[in-house]
C-alpha positions in Angstrom: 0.0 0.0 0.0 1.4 3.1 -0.8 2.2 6.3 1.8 -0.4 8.6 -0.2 -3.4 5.7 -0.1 -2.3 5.4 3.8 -2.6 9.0 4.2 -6.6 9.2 2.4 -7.4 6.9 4.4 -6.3 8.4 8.1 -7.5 11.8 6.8 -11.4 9.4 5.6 -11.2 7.8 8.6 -10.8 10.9 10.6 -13.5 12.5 9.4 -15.7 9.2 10.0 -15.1 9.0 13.4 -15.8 13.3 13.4 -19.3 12.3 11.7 -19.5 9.2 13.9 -19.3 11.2 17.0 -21.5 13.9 16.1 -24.1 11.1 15.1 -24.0 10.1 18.8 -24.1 13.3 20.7 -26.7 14.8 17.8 -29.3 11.4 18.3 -32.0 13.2 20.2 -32.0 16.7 18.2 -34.1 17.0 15.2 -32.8 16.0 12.2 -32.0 19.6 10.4 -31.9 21.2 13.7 -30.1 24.6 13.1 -28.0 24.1 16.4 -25.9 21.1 16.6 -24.4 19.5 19.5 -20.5 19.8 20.4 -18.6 16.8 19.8 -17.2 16.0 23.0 -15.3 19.5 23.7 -14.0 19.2 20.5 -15.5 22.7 19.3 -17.1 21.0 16.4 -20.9 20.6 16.8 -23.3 18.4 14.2 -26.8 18.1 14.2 -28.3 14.2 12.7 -28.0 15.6 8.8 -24.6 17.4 9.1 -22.8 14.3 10.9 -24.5 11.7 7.8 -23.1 14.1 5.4 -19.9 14.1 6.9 -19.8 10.5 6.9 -21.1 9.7 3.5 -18.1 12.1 2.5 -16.0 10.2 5.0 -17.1 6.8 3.4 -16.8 7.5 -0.3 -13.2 9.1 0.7 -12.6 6.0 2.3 -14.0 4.4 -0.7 -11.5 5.7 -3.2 -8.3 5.2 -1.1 -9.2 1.3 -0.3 -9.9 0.8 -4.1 -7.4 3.2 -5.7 -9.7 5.5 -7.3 -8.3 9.0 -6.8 -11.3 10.4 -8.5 -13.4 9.1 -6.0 -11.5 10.7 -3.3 -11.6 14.2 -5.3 -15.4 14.2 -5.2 -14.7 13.2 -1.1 -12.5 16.4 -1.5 -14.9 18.5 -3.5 -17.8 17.5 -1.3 -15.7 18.9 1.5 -15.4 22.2 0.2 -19.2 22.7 -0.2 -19.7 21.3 3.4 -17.1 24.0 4.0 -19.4 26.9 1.8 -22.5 25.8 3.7 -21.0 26.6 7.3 -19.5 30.5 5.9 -23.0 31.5 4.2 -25.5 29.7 7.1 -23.6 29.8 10.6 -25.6 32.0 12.9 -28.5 31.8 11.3 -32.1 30.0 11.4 -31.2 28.4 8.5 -28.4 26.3 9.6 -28.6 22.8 7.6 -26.0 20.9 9.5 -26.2 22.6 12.9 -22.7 23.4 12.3 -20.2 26.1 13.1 -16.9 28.2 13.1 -14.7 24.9 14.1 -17.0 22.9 11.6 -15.4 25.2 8.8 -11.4 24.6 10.2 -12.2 20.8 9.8 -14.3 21.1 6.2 -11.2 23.1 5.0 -8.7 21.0 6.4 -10.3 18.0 4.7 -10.7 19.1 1.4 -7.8 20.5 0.9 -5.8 17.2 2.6 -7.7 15.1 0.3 -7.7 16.9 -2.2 -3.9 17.4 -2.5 -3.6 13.8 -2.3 -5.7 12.7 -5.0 -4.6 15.3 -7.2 -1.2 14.5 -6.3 -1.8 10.6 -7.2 -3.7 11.1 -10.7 -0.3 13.3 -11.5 2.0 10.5 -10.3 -0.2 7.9 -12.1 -0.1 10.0 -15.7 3.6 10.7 -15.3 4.4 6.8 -15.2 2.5 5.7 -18.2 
């Protein structure tokens, strides 16, 4: 297994056990409640749609690295970045989708851009070898 498949799927699985966690403290709020629960003093709060987004990103992230699919793990990275959009133009407001907030955004940001640079980074190495 190479380092940059390892490294997708720490920064997949990190972000599944984020979603994972907010799934758990989020179980008795409604589902698009506009304010999440923290996540264990983490700073990151999710209400029960924002932690399923997060791990259906997680998962297909996941997905990509297991089966070497660096377009798969784009999209992951991609789908990040809009999770990231939704938090600047609805935190603080009724309208909140995934209950999320100003630490939601450092984690959306840091995930896109982590998986992003790695898939991008591994189509490049794969085109420059054939």
């Amino acid at each position: 297994m190479s380092s940059v498949r390892r490294a997708e799927m720490v920064v997949s699985i990190v972000a599944l056990a984020a979603g994972v966690a907010g799934l758990l403290v989020a179980i008795g709020l409604p589902f698009t409640s506009s304010t999440g629960e923290i996540v264990l003093g983490f700073g990151i709060s999710f209400n029960p749609l924002g932690a399923v987004v997060m791990i259906a990103l997680a998962a297909l992230g996941l997905a990509g690295a297991a089966l070497q699919r660096p377009t798969l793990v784009l999209v992951a990275a991609v789908g990040f970045a809009l999770y990231a959009l939704q938090v600047v133009v609805q935190f603080g407001r009724d309208t909140n989708w995934f209950g999320s907030r100003g630490s939601n955004l450092s984690l959306a940001i840091g995930l896109a851009t982590g998986l992003g640079a790695l898939a991008l980074g591994q189509r490049s190495r794969d085109r420059s070898r054939r």
